[in-house]
C-alpha positions as protocol buffer text, in pm:
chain_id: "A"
residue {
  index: 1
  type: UNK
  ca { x: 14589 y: 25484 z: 10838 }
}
residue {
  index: 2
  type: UNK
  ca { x: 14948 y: 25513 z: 10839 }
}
residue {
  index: 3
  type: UNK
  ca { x: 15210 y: 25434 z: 11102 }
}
residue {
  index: 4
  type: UNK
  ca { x: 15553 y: 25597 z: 11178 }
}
residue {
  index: 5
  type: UNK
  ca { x: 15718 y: 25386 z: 10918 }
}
residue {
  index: 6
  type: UNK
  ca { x: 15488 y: 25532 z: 10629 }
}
residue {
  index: 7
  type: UNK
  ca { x: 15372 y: 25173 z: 10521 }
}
residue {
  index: 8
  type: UNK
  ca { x: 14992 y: 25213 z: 10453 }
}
residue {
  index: 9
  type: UNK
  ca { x: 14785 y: 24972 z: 10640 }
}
residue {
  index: 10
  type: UNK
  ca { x: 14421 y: 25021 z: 10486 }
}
residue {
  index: 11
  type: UNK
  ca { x: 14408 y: 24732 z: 10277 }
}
residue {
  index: 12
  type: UNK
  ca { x: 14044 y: 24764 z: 10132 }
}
residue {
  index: 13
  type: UNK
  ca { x: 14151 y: 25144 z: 10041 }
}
residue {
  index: 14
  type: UNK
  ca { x: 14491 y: 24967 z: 9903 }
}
residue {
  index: 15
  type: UNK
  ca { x: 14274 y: 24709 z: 9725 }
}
residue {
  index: 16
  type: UNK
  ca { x: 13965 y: 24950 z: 9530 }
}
residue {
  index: 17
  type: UNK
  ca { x: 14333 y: 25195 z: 9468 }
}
residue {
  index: 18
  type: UNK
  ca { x: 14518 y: 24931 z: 9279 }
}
residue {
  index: 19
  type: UNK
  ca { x: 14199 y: 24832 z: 9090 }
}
residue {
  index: 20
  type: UNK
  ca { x: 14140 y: 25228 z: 9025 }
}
residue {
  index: 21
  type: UNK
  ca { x: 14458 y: 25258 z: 8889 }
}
residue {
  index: 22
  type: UNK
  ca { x: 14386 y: 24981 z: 8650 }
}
residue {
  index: 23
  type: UNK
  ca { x: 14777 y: 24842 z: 8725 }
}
residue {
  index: 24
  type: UNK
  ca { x: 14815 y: 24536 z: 8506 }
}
residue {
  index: 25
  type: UNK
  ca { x: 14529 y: 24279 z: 8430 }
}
residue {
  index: 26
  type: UNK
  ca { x: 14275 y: 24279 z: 8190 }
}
residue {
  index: 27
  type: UNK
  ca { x: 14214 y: 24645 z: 8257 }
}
residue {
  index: 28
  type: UNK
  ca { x: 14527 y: 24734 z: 8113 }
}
residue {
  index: 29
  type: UNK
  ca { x: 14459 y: 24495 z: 7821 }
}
residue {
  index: 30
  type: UNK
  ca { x: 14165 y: 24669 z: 7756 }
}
residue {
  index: 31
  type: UNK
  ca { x: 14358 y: 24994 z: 7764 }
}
residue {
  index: 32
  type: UNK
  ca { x: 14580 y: 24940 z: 7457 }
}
residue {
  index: 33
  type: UNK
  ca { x: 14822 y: 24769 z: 7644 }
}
residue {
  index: 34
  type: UNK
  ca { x: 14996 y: 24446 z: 7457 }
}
residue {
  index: 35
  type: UNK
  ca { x: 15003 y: 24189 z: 7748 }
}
residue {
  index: 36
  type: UNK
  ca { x: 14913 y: 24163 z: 8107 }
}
residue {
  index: 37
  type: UNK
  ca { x: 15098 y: 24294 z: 8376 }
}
residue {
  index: 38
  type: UNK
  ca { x: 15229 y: 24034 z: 8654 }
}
residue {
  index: 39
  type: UNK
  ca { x: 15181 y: 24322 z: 8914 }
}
residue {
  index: 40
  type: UNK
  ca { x: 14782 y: 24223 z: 8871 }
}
residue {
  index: 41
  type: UNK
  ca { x: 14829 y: 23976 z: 9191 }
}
residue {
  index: 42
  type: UNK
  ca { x: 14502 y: 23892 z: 9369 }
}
residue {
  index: 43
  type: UNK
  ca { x: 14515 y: 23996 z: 9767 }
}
residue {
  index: 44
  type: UNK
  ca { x: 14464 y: 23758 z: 10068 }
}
residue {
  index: 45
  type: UNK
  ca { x: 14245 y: 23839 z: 10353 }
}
residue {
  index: 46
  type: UNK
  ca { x: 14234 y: 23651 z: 10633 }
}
residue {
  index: 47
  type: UNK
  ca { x: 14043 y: 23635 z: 10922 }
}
residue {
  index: 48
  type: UNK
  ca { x: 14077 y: 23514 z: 11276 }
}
residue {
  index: 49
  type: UNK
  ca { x: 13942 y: 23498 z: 11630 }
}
residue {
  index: 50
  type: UNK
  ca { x: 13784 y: 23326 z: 11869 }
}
residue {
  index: 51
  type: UNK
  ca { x: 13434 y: 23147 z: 11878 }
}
residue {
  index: 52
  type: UNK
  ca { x: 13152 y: 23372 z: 11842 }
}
residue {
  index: 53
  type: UNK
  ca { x: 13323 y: 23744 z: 11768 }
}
residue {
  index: 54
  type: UNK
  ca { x: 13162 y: 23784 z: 11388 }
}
residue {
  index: 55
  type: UNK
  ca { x: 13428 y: 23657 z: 11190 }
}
residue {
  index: 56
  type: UNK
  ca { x: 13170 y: 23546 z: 10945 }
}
residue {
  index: 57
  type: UNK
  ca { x: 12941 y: 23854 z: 10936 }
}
residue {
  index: 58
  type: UNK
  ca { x: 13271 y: 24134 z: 10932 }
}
residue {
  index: 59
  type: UNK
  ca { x: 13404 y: 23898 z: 10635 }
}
residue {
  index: 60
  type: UNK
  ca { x: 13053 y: 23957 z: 10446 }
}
residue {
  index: 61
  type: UNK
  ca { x: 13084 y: 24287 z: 10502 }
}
residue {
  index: 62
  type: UNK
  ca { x: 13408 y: 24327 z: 10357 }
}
residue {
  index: 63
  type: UNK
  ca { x: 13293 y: 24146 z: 10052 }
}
residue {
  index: 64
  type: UNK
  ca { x: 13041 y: 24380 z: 10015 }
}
residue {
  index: 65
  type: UNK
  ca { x: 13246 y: 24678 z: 10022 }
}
residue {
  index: 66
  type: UNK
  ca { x: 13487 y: 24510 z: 9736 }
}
residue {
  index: 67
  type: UNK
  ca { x: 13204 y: 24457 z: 9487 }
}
residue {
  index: 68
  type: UNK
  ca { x: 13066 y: 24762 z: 9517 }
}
residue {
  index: 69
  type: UNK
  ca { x: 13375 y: 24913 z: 9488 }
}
residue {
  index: 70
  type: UNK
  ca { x: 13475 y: 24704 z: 9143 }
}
residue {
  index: 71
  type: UNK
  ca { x: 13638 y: 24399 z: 9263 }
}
residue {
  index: 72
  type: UNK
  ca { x: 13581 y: 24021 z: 9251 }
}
residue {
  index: 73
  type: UNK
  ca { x: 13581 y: 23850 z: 9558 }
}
residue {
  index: 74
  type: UNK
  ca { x: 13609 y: 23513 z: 9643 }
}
residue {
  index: 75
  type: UNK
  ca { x: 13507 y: 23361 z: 9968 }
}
residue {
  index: 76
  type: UNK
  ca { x: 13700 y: 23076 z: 10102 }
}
residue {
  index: 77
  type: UNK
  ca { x: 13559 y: 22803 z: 10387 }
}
residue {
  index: 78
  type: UNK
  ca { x: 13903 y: 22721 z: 10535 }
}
residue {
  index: 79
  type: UNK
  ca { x: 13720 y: 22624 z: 10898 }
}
residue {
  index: 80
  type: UNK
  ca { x: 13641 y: 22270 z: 10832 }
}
residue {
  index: 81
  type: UNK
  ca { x: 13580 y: 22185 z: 11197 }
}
residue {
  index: 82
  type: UNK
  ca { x: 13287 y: 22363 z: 11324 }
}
residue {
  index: 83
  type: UNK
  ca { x: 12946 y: 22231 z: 11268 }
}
residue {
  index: 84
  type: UNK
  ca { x: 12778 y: 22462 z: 11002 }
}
residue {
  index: 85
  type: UNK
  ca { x: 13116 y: 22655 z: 10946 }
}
residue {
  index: 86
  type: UNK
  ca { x: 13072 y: 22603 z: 10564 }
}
residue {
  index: 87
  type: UNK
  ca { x: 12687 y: 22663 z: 10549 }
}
residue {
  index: 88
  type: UNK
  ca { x: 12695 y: 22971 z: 10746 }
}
residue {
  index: 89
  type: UNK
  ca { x: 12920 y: 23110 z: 10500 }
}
residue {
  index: 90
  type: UNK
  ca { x: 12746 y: 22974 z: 10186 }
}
residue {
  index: 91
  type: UNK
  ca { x: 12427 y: 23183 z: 10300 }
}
residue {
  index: 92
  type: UNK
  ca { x: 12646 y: 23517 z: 10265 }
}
residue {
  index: 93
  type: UNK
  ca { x: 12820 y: 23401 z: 10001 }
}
residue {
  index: 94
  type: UNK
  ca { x: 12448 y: 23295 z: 9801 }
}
residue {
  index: 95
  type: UNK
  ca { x: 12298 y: 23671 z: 9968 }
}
residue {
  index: 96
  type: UNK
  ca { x: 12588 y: 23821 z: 9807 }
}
residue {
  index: 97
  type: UNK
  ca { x: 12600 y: 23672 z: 9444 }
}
residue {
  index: 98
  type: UNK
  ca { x: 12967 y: 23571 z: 9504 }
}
residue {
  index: 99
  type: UNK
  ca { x: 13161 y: 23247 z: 9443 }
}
residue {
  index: 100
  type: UNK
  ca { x: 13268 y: 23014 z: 9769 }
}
residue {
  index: 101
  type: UNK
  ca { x: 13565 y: 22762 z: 9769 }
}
residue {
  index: 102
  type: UNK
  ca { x: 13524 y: 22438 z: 10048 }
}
residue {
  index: 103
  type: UNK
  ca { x: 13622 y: 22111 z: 10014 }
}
residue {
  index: 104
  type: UNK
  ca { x: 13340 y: 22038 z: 10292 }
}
residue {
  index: 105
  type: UNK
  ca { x: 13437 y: 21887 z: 10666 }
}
residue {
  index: 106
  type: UNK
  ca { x: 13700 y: 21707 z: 10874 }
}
residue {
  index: 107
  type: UNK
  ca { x: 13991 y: 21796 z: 10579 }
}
residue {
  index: 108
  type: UNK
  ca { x: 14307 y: 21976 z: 10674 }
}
residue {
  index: 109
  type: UNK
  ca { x: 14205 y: 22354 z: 10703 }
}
residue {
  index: 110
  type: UNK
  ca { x: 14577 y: 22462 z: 10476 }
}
residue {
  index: 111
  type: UNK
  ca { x: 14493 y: 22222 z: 10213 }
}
residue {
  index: 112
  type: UNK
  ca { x: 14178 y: 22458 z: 10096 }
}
């Protein structure tokens, strides 16, 4: 995708690219390089919507696609309000061998 300004907006292509490309990080450690770039910047995703539209399941998904694809992802519980919020995300998190950050229910939603 790219709009009339020429800024691409395909961040999981922009994401497996960078890694590709081995820009900074360990990979260019590994590479003969002498120290690690501070390009190597990890990305943010975040997701919103209302109640019930698969904000959960599309996040999985995404996941997913970024370890197959080479990269380490790291799933966040950041609604600490709904019932089951937390656990509903564990279970992908647990299907999908990757690592989940909460700090559990009723805390403020910007300090996780």
């Amino acid at each position: 995708l790219r709009p009339t300004h020429g800024k691409d907006v395909d961040v999981l292509h922009s994401v497996v690219a960078k890694r590709e490309r081995g820009s900074g990080g360990l990979s260019a450690l590994f590479a003969g390089g002498s120290k690690a770039s501070s390009n190597n910047r990890p990305y943010t995703i975040v997701m919103i919507g209302i109640n019930g539209v698969g904000k959960s399941t599309s996040l999985a998904k995404i996941a997913y696609y970024l370890k197959a694809n080479g990269c380490s992802p790291l799933l966040a519980a950041c609604d600490t309000f709904r019932s089951g919020a937390v656990e509903q995300l564990s279970v992908h998190a647990k299907c999908l061998d990757l690592p989940l950050y909460h700090k559990g229910y009723a805390k403020d939603p910007s300090a996780v």
